[in-house]
C-alpha positions in Angstrom: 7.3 0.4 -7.1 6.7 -2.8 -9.0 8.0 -5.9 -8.0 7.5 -9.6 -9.3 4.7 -11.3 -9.5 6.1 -14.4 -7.2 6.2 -12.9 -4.4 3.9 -13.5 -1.5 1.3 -10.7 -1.2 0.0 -9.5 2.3 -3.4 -9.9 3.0 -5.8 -8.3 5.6 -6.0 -10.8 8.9 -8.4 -7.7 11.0 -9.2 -4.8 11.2 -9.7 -2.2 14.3 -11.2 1.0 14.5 -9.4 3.8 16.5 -11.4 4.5 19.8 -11.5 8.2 21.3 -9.8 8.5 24.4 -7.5 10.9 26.3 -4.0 10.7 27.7 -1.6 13.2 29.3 -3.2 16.3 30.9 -6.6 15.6 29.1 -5.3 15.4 25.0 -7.9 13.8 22.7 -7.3 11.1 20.0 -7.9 8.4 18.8 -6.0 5.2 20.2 -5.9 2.0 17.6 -3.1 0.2 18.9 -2.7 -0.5 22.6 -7.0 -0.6 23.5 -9.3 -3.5 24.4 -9.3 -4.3 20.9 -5.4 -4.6 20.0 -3.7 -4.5 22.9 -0.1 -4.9 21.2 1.1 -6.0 17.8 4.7 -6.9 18.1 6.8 -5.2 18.7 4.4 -2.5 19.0 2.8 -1.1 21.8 0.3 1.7 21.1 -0.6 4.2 18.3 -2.5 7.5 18.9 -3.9 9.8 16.2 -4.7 13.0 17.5 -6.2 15.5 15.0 -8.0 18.7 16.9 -8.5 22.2 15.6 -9.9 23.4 18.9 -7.0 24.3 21.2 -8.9 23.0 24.3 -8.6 19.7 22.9 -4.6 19.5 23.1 -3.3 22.7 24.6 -2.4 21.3 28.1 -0.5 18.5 26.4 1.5 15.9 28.4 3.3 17.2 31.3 6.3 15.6 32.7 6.1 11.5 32.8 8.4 8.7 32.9 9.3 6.0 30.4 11.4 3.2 30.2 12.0 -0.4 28.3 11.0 1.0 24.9 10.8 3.7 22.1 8.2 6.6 21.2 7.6 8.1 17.9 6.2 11.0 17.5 5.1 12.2 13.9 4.1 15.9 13.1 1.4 16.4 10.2 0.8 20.2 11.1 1.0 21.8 14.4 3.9 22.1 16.4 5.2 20.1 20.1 7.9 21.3 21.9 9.9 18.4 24.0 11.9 18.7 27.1 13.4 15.9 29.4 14.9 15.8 32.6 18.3 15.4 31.2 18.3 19.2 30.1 17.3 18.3 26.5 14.9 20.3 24.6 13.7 20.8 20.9 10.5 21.8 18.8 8.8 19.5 16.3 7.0 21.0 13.5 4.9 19.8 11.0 6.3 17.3 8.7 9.1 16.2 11.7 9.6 13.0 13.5 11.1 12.1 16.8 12.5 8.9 17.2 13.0 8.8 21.5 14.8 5.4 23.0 13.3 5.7 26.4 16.4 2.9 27.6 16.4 2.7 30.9 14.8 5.8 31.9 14.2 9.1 31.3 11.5 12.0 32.3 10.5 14.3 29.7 7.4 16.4 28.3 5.6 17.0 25.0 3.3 19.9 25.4 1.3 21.7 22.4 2.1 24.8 20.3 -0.3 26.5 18.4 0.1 27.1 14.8 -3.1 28.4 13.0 -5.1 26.4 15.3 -4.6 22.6 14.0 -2.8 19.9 15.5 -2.6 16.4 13.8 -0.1 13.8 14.4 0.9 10.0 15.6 2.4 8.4 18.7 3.8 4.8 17.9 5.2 3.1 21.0 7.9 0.6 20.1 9.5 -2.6 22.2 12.6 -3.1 22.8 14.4 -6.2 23.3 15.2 -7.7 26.7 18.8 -7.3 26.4 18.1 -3.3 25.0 16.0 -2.5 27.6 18.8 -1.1 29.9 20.5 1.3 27.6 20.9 4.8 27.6 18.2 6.9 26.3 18.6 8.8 23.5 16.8 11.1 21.1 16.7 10.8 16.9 15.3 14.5 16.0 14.5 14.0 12.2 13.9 17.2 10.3 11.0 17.7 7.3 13.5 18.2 4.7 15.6 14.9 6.3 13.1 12.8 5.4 13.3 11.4 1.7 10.0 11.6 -0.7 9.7 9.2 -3.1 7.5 9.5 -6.6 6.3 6.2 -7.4 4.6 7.0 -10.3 1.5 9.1 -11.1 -0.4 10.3 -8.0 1.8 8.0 -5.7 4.0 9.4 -3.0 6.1 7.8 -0.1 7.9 9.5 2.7 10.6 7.0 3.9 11.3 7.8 7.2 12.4 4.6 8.5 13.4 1.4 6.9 14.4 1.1 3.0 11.5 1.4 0.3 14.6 0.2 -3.1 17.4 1.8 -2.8 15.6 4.7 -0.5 16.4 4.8 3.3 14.5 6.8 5.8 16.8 8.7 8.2 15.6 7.0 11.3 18.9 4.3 12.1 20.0 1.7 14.6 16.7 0.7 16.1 16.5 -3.1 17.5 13.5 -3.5 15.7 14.8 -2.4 12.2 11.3 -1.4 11.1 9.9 -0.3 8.1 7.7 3.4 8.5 6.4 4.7 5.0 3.6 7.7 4.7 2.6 7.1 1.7 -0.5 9.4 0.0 -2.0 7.8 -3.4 -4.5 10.5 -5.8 -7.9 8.9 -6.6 -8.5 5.7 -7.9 -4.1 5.0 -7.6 -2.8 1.8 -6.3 1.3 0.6 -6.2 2.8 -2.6 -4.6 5.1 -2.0 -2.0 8.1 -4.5 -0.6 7.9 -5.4 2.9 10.3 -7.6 5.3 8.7 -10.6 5.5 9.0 -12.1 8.5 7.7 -8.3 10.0 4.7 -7.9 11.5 3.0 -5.2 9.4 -0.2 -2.8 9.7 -1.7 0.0 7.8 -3.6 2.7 9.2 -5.4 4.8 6.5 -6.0 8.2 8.4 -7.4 9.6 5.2 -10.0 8.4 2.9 -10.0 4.8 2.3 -8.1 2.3 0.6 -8.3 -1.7 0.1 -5.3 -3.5 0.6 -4.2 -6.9 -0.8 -4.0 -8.2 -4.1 -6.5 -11.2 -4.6 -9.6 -10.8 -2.8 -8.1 -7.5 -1.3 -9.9 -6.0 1.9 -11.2 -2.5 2.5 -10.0 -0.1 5.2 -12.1 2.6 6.0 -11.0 6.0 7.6 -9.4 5.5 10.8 -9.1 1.9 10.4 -5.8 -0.2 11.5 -5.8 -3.3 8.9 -3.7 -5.9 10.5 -1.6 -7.9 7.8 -0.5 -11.7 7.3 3.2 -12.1 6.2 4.7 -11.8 2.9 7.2 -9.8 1.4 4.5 -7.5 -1.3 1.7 -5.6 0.0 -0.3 -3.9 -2.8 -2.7 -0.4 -1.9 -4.9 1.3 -3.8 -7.1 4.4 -3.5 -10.5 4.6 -3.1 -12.6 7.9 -4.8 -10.5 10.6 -3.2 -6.8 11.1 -2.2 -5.6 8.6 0.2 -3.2 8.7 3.2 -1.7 5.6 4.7 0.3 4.5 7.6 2.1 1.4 6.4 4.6 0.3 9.5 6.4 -3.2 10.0 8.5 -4.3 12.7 11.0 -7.5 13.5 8.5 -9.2 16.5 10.7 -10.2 19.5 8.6 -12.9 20.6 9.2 -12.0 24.2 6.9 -11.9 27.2 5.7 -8.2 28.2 5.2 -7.0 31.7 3.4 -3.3 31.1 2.6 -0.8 33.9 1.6 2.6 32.6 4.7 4.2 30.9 6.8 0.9 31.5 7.4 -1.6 29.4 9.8 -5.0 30.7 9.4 -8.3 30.5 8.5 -9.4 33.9 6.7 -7.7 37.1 10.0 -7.3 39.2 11.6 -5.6 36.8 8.2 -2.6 36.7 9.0 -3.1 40.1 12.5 -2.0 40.0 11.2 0.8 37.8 8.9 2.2 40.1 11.3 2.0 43.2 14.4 3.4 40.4 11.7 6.4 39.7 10.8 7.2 43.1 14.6 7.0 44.4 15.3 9.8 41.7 17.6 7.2 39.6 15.9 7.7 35.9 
């Protein structure tokens, strides 16, 4: 997408490698978002890549666990999760699928692992909510493949919008506090396009693969599995590197408020994981 040439371009402030770790009953990825490095970004929390052909890797998933006081997103590249809650809810995401989960005020559920021809690639994004959005009731946004609008750009450029507008394009994904911007874009060889972002978001890419340098003077490089933190603006300008390219590019309205974590909750002071815990134990999520 072109845009004019006034506008502020985004440059690269860091960049952080993803570190290998494990999570739920023993699933391997890659966490970039929410380690020693970067522990937040706001108003996000944590993102996980997890990319395994080897069923022993992923099979015993993440049993049932509690959240509450933000918002998990889980995006399918291949492979398939089935999802169950405590609430009696239940679906299957396949590849190509996204599911938007308000965690509110509480709610128990479970992602567990499906084979399908062995590979299983993905994200997690954690999102924040709002002090005054903490509280509400959970609910779930199941978005499927062929709900999710792809764009052509031009030649060897390709955006899936699945939340936030890219022009007159707007990704299924709807009334989230943070009213964020969540574009997969892929770019052939060599391609580059210029992209409009909010400006007053906070704004990464993750290139999960090949590699890509992002900026328009003086642009900076982002290698394979690295999280390029961006400076504000309102253009941000990507281009390929000698193979096809994958990006992440996510922005987000920052909340600017203090955050109390413990595990799966996310509030804004320690009485209130407190009252989590105690509301958990009691049986009240």
């Amino acid at each position: 997408m072109s845009i004019a040439t006034d506008q502020q371009q985004r440059r690269v402030v860091r960049t952080i490698r993803g570190e290998p770790t494990s999570d739920g009953a023993g699933v391997r990825l890659f966490r970039v978002i929410g380690g020693q490095a970067l522990a937040e970004l706001d108003p996000f929390l944590l993102l996980d890549e997890f990319l395994s052909d080897d069923p022993d890797d992923y099979i015993a998933g993440f049993p049932d666990h509690p959240h509450r006081g933000f918002e998990t997103v889980t995006y399918m590249l291949a492979g398939r999760m089935r999802h169950g809650d405590n609430q009696g809810n239940s679906g299957l995401l396949e590849a190509g699928s996204v599911q938007w989960m308000t965690a509110g005020r509480g709610i128990v559920h479970s992602e567990m692992p499906e084979q399908h021809d062995g590979l299983m690639w993905g994200f997690q994004l954690w999102v924040n909510l709002p002090a005054r959005a903490k509280m509400i009731a959970p609910r779930y946004q199941d978005i499927a493949p062929a709900d999710i609008p792809q764009v052509e750009l031009g030649p060897g450029v390709t955006v899936r919008v699945i939340a936030g507008r890219l022009g007159n394009t707007v990704g299924p994904v709807s009334a989230v506090e943070a009213e964020p911007l969540y574009l997969d874009v892929e770019l052939a060889a060599g391609m580059s396009t210029t992209l409009e972002l909010p400006p007053e978001h906070n704004a990464f890419v993750y290139c999960y693969a090949g590699d890509v340098t992002v900026g328009g003077e003086d642009p900076g490089p982002v290698d394979h599995r690295c999280l390029a933190v961006l400076d504000k603006g309102d253009a941000l300008r990507v281009q390929a590197g000698p193979q096809t390219t994958r990006i992440l590019v996510v922005a987000g309205r920052p909340f600017g408020e203090p955050i109390a974590r413990y595990g799966p909750f996310v509030m804004n002071t320690r009485e209130e994981i407190m009252d989590a815990i105690s509301d958990l134990r009691s049986g009240r999520f």
